[in-house]
LODOKE-175173 format. One line per field, with one value per residue (C-alpha): residue number from 0; residue in one letter; x, y, z. Coordinates in steps of 0.5 Angstrom, whole numbers, plus 2048, in hexadecimal, padded with zeros to 3 digits. Layout:
<rs>
num [NUM;...]
residu [a;...]
u [X;...]
v [Y;...]
w [Z;...]
</rs>
This chain:
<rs>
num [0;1;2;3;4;5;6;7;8;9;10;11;12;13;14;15;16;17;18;19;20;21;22;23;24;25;26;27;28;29;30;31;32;33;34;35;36;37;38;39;40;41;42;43;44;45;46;47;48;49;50;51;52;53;54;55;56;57;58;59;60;61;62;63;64;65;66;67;68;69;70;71;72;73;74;75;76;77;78;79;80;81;82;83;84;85;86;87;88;89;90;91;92;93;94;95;96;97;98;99;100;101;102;103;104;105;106;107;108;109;110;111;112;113;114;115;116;117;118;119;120;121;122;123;124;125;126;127;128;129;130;131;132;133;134;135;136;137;138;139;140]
residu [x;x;x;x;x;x;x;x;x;x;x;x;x;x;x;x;x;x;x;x;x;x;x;x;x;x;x;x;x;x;x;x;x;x;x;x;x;x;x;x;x;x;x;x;x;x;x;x;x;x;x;x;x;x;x;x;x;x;x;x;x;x;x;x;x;x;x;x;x;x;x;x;x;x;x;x;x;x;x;x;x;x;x;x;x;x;x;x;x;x;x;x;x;x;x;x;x;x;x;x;x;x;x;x;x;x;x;x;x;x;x;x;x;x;x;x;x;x;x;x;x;x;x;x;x;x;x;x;x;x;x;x;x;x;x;x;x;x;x;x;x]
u [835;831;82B;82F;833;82C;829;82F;830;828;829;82E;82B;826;826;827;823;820;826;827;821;821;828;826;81F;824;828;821;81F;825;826;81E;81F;827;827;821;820;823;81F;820;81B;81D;816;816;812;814;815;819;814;813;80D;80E;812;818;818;81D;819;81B;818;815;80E;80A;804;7FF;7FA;7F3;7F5;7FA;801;806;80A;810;810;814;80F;811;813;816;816;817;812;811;80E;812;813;80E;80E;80B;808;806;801;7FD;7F5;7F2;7F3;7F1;7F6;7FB;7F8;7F2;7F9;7FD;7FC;7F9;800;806;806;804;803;7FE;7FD;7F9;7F8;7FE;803;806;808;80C;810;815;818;816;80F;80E;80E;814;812;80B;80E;812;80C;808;80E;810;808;809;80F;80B;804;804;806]
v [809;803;7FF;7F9;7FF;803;7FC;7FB;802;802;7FB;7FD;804;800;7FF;7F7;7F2;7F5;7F5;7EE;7EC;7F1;7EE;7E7;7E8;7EC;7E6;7E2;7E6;7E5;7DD;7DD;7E2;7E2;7E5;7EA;7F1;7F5;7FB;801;806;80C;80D;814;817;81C;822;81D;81D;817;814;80D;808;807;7FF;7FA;7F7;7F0;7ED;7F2;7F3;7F8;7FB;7FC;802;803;809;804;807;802;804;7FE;7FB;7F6;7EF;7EF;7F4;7F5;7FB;7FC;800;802;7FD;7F8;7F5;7F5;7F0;7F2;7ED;7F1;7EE;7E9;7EB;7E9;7ED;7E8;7E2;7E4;7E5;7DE;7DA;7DD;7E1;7DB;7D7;7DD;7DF;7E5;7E9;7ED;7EC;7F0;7F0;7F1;7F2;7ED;7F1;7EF;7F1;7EC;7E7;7E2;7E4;7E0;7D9;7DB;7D6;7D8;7DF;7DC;7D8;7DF;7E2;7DC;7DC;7E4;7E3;7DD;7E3;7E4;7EB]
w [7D0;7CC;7D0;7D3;7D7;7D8;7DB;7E0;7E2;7E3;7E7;7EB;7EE;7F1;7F8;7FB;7FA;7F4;7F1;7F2;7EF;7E9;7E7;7E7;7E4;7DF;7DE;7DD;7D7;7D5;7D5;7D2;7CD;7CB;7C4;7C6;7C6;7CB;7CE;7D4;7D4;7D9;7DB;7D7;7D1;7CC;7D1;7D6;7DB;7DF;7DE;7DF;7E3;7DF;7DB;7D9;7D3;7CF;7C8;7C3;7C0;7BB;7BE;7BA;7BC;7B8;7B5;7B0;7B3;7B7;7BC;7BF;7C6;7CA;7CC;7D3;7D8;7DF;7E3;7EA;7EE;7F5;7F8;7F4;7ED;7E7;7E1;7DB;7D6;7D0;7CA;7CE;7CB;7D0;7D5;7DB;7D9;7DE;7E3;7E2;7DF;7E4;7EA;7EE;7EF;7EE;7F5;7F9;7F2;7EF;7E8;7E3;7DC;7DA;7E0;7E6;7EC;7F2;7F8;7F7;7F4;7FA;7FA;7F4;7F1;7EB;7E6;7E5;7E4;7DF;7DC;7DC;7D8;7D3;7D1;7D0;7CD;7C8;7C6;7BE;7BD]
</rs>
């Protein structure tokens, strides 16, 4: 199965309206990043263990550690959780940017250094979502 196919079966296990939702913020990234990186992580390490959410990830990114090794990662990610949905934008330094930039004007969110989560699509005012990812989208890397 290649990533498109794992992102949509992923969608599609989702119960409404989460699904709705995840489909058109895929559609989004989709829209924003249109030649960019495709990712599906399951959520499960070496041992195939769940130790996360699984995520749909957009874009591409080296991550330096301070050992000197590398490790790819996508820009922006998005993963339903229980309560709802998570919007990860990664790369941003200052780790309180989002919320300061944000979280005042995108709705009922809560907002941390690097994740926006909400409930629904309703509950948040879209085109500010969509500025939080077009500023991720635009970080050095």
């Amino acid at each position: 199965m290649n990533v498109e196919e794992q992102i949509e079966k992923y969608i599609s296990s989702q119960p409404e309206p989460k699904r709705s939702d995840l489909q058109a913020l895929h559609r989004t990234m989709l829209r924003e990043l249109p030649a960019g990186k495709l990712w599906f992580l399951d959520g499960k390490n070496s041992e195939n263990k769940t130790v996360s959410n699984p995520s749909i990830g957009y874009g591409f990114r080296t991550i330096r550690y301070a050992d000197g090794t590398t490790r790819e990662f996508y820009q922006i990610g998005l993963s339903a959780n229980t309560s709802g949905i998570s919007v990860y934008v990664l790369g941003i330094e200052d780790k309180t940017y989002l919320a300061q930039t944000y979280g005042t004007t995108l709705g009922k969110a809560s907002v941390s250094g690097y994740c926006i989560k909400f409930k629904t699509l309703n509950d948040i005012h879209i085109a500010v979502l969509e500025a939080a990812i077009r500023y991720g989208l635009a970080q050095e890397h």
